[in-house]
N, C-alpha and C positions, 0 to 999 in steps of 0.2 A: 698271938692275939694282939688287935689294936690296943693302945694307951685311950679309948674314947675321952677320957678329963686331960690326959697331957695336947690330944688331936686338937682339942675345943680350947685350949690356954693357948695354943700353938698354931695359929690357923697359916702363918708364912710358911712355918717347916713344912706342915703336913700337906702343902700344895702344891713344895716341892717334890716331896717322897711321894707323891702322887702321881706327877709329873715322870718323873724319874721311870716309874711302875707303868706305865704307859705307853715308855719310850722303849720298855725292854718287853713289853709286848708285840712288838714291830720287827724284832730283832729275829735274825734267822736263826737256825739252829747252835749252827757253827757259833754266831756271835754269843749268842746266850749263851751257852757252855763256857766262850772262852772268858765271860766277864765276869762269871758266877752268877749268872739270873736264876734263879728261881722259877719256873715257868707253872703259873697255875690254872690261866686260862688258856682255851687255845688262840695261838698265834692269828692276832690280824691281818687280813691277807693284803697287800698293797694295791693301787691302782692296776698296777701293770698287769697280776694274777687277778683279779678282777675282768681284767679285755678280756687275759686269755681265755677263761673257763664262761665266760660270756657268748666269744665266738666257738663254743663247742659245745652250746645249749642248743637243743632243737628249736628250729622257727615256727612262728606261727604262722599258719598259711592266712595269707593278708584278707581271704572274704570272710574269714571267722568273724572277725565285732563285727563287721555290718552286718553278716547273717544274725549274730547273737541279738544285735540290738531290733532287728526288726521282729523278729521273733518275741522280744521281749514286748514289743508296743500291741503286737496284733493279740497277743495275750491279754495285757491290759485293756484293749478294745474290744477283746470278743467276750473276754468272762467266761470260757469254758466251764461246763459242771463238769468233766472228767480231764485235766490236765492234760495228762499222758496221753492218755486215746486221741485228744484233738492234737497236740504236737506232733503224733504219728500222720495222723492228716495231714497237718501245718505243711511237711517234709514232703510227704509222699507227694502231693499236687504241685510244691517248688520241683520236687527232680524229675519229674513228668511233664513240666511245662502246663499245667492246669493252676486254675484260680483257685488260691487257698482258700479255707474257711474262716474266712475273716470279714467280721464287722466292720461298716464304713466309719461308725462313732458309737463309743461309749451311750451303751441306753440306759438312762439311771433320772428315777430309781428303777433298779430290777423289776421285773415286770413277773407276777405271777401266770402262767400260761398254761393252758392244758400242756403236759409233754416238753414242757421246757420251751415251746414255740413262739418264738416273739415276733414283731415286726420284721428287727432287725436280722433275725435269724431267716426269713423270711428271701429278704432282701440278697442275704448270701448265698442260698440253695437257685435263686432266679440267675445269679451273674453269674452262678457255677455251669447254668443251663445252656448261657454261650447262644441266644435266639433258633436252639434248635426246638421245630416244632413241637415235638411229642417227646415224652421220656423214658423210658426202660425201668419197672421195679426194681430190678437190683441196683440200678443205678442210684436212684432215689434214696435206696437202701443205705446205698455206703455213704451220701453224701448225709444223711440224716444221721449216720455211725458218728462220723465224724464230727459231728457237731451235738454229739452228747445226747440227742433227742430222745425223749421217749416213744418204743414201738407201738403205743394206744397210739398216740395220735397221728402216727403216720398211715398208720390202717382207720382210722378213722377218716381223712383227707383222699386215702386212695376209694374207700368208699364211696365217696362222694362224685371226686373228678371222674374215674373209669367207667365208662360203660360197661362195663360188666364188672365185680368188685375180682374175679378170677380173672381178667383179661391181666398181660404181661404189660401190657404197654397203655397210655392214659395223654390227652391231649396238654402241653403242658402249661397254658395259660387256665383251663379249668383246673391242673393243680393249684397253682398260684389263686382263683377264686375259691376253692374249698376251703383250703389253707387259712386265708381269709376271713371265711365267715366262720371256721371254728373258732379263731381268735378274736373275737367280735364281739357285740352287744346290741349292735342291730345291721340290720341292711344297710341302710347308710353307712356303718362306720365298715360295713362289710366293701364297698363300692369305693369309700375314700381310699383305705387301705388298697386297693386294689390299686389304684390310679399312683399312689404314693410306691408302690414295689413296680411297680410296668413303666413307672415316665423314665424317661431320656435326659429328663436335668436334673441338676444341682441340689444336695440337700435343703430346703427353703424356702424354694421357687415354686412356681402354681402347682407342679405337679400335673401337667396336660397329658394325656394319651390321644390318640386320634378316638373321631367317634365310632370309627369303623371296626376299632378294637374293643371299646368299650359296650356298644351294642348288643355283641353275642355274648360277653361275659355277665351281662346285666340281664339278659332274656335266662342265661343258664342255671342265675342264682334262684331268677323266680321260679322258673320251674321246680324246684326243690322243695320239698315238702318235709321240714324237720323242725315241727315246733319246739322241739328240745332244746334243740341251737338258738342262742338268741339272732345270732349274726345270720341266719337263713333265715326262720321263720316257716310260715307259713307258704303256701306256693299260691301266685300271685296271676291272676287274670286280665285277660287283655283290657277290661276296665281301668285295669292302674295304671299297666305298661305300656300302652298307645298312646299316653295322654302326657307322658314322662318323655317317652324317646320323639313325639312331635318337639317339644318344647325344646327338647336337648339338641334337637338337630339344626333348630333354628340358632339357635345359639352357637351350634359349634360354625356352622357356615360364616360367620362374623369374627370368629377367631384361628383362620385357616385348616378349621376339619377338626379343632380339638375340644374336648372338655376338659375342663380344673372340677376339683372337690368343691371350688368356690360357688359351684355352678349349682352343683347337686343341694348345696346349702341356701341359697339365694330363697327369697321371700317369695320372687314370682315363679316361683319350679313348681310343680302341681309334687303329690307328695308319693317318695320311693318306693312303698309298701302302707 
């Protein structure tokens, strides 16, 4: 047992018996025995056994942290509701060469959506789509798996796009409008949105699509008839939409065949619905 009152009267001695205690920690077997050490912890192991059992640890295969850490960002950017289910994703679309499900930025605050379906979420089922025309339900299926979505609203969206709600297959720019207007609050913000998941540039920027594209997505939503929906509405007569798509065309002509959201907002636009 320590002297703790002689250690504390004695702090030179007891820094040498410390010391001493330290140094016959070091000591190999052999020495310890022959000096009479005492051994009560185990042995420190030197620099030297330190390399060697160093170089006979397994390596880490050097794309582990980049894979970890990107892995860890697109997590923190996408917000999955199911972890695991979306990490299985995450993996499967890297080792198949397909675009993960991953958000471009953080959408915050959390967006409350039918089916978990936001903007953003939106945005990653379109890049997934790769500008092929039309899309396969199963398809739709896994990539909506994957991103944690609830199945009301993905049958509620195939309702709408597909021409027939039993057809397999559905155009996939009216996905992208249906989608749209269920997440919506009017036509308009059905039509912004639309322009904001279909442009070609940069998060920030006007947000232009051609008019050529916007046109038939804009005649598609009128035709719909779902007062329930705030984002559809009612279904819209050539009264509205002659007087919308003159004005929009004059306009796009002046900005090389495009419209912005800015346009559909503008004071002199006759009104979208």
């Amino acid at each position: 047992m320590w002297d703790y009152q002689f250690a504390r009267d004695n702090p030179i001695y007891f820094s040498h018996l410390f010391v001493a205690y330290l140094k016959g920690m070091v000591l190999s077997e052999e020495e310890a025995g022959g000096r009479g050490v005492q051994r009560v912890f185990p042995r420190l192991k030197t620099q030297e056994e330190e390399e060697r059992l160093a170089s006979q640890r397994l390596a880490v295969p050097p794309p582990l942290p980049r894979i970890l850490k990107e892995f860890t960002k697109a997590a923190i950017r996408t917000q999955p509701y199911d972890l695991l289910r979306w990490a299985a994703a995450y993996f499967g679309a890297l080792a198949v060469g397909l675009e993960p499900p991953v958000k471009e930025r953080l959408e915050f605050p959390p967006l409350d959506a039918p089916g978990g379906l936001t903007p953003g979420y939106l945005k990653v089922v379109h890049r997934q789509q790769a500008g092929r025309p039309d899309v396969q339900r199963r398809d739709l299926e896994r990539r909506w798996q994957g991103l944690c979505l609830g199945a009301d609203a993905l049958d509620a969206v195939w309702a709408l796009a597909a021409p027939d709600p039993h057809h397999r297959e559905a155009p996939w720019l009216h996905v992208v409008a249906a989608a749209s207007g269920i997440i919506s609050q009017s036509p308009l913000q059905t039509m912004v949105l639309v322009c904001e998941t279909l442009t070609s540039e940069p998060e920030g920027a006007s947000a232009c699509i051609p008019m050529a594209t916007f046109e038939p997505l804009y005649l598609f939503v009128a035709r719909l008839h779902h007062p329930e929906l705030p984002g559809i509405g009612s279904a819209l007569g050539a009264e509205v939409t002659t007087p919308l798509l003159e004005h929009l065309r004059a306009v796009a002509a002046e900005q090389g065949g495009n419209v912005t959201p800015r346009n559909l907002a503008h004071f002199n636009c006759p009104k979208l619905y």
